[in-house]
N, C-alpha and C positions, 0 to 999 in steps of 0.2 A: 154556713153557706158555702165554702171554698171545701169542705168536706164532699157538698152533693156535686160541685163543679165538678172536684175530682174522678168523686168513683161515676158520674155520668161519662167522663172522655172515656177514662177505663174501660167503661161497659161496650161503649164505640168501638174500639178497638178490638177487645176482645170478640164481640159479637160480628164484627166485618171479619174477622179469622177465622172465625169459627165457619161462619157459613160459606165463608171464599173454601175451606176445606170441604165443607157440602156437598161442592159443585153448582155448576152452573144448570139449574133445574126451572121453570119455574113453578107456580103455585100446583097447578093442574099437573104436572106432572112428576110430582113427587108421589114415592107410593106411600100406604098405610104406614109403615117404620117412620121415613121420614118427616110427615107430616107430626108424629107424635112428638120426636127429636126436635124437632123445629120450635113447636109450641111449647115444650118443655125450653129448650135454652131464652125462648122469648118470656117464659118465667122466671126463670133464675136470672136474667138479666137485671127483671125491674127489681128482683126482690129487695135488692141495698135500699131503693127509694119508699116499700111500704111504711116503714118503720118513723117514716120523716113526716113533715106538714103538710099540707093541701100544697101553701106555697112552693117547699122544696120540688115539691113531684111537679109541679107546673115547670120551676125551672127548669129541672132535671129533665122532662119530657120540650121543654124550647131547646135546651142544648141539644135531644139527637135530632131535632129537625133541622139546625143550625148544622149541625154538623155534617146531614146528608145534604143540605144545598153546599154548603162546600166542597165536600167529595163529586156532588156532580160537575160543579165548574169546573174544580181542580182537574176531573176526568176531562171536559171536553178540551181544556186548555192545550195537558200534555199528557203526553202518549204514556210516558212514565206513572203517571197515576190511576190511567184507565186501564193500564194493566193491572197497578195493584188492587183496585179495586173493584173491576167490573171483568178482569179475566181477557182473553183473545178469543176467537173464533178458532176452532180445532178445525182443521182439514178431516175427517175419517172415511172419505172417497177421494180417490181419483180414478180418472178414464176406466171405469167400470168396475172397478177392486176395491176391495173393503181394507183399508187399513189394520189389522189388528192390533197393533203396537198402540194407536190414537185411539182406538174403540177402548181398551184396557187404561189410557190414560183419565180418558172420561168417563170410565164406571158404564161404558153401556155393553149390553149384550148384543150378539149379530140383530139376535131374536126385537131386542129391541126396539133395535135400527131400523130394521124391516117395516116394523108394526108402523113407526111412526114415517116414514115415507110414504107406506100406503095410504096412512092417515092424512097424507098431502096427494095421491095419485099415481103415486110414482108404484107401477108394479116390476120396474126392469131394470136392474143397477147399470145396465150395458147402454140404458138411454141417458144415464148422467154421465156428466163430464169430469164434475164435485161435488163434494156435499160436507156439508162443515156444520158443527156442532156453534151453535153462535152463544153469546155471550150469556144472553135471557133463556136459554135454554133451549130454544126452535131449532129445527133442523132446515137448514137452508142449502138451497140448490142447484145447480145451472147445467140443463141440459148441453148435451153434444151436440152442434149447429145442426148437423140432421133429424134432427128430432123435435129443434123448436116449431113453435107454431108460426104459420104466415101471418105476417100484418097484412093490414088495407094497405097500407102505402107499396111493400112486395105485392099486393094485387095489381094494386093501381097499374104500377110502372109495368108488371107483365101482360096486362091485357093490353096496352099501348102499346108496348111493343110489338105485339099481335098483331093491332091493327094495323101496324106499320108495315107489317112483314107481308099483310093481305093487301093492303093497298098496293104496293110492291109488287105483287105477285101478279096484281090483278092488270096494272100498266104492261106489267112484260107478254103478258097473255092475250090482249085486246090488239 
C-alpha cells in the first residue's frame, strides 16, 4: 500500500511538471499535437496503478484529488505556491505593442495573438492599454480610457449636468 502512496505523489509531481512545461493553455485551446501529448502523459501517469487492485487505484486515484485540493489552498494561501503551480499572468501588450520577447516566452505566434483577441472583439491593438496571457490560458485585456465604453452612471452624471448647464443658461437668458 505505501508502494501506491508513493508512486501516486510521484506521479503528482511529475505530472504538475510536466504540464507547468506545457504551458498555460486550456482545454479548448490546445491544438491537435498537444491534445495527443496531454492524453498520452495522462496515460503513462496512471499506468504504475493498472497493474494494482480495484482498492489500490481508488486510493491512488483519492491521493491526486487530495493532492489537487491542496495545491489549490496551498495556491490561494501564498503567492509562492500559485506561482509554482498555476504560473503568473504574462504581460504580451502594452500601450498598443506587442511584446515579442513575452510572445516567445509563452509559445504564442503574433498570428495567434491576433486570432484570439479578435475572438474577444478586439480588432485594434492601439485600443488596448494590455493584454496579458493569464494563468488558465485566456487572453485578458484592458482598453485605453478612450476607448472604454460609457456606463449609465457616466450617462447619468452627464445629462445632469446638462440640465444644469440649461437651466443656468436659461435663468441668465429670461
Amino acid at each position: 500500500m505505501l508502494d501506491v502512496v508513493w508512486k501516486a505523489i510521484v506521479m503528482i509531481l511529475v505530472g504538475n511538471v510536466l504540464l507547468r512545461i506545457a504551458g498555460p493553455k486550456s482545454i479548448g485551446q490546445l491544438t491537435v499535437q498537444q491534445t495527443v501529448i496531454m492524453i498520452s502523459i495522462g496515460s503513462i501517469i496512471i499506468q504504475p496503478f493498472i497493474e494494482h487492485s480495484l482498492l489500490e487505484t481508488i486510493c491512488a486515484a483519492s491521493i491526486f484529488i487530495v493532492a489537487l485540493v491542496i495545491m489549490e489552498k496551498l495556491s490561494i494561501q501564498f503567492d509562492f505556491f500559485e506561482k509554482i503551480f498555476s504560473g503568473k499572468s504574462v504581460v504580451i501588450l502594452q500601450d498598443g505593442e506587442i511584446l515579442d520577447h513575452k510572445l516567445k516566452k509563452t509559445r504564442l505566434t503574433r498570428d495567434q495573438f491576433m486570432m484570439r483577441l479578435k475572438q474577444q472583439g478586439i480588432s485594434d491593438i492601439n485600443s488596448l492599454e494590455k493584454a496579458t496571457l493569464e494563468t488558465n490560458g485566456q487572453i485578458g485585456y484592458e482598453l485605453k480610457p478612450e476607448e472604454k465604453p460609457v456606463t449609465i452612471k457616466q450617462m447619468t452624471e452627464l445629462f445632469e449636468q446638462l440640465k444644469e448647464e440649461l437651466h443656468m443658461t436659461k435663468k441668465d437668458g429670461s
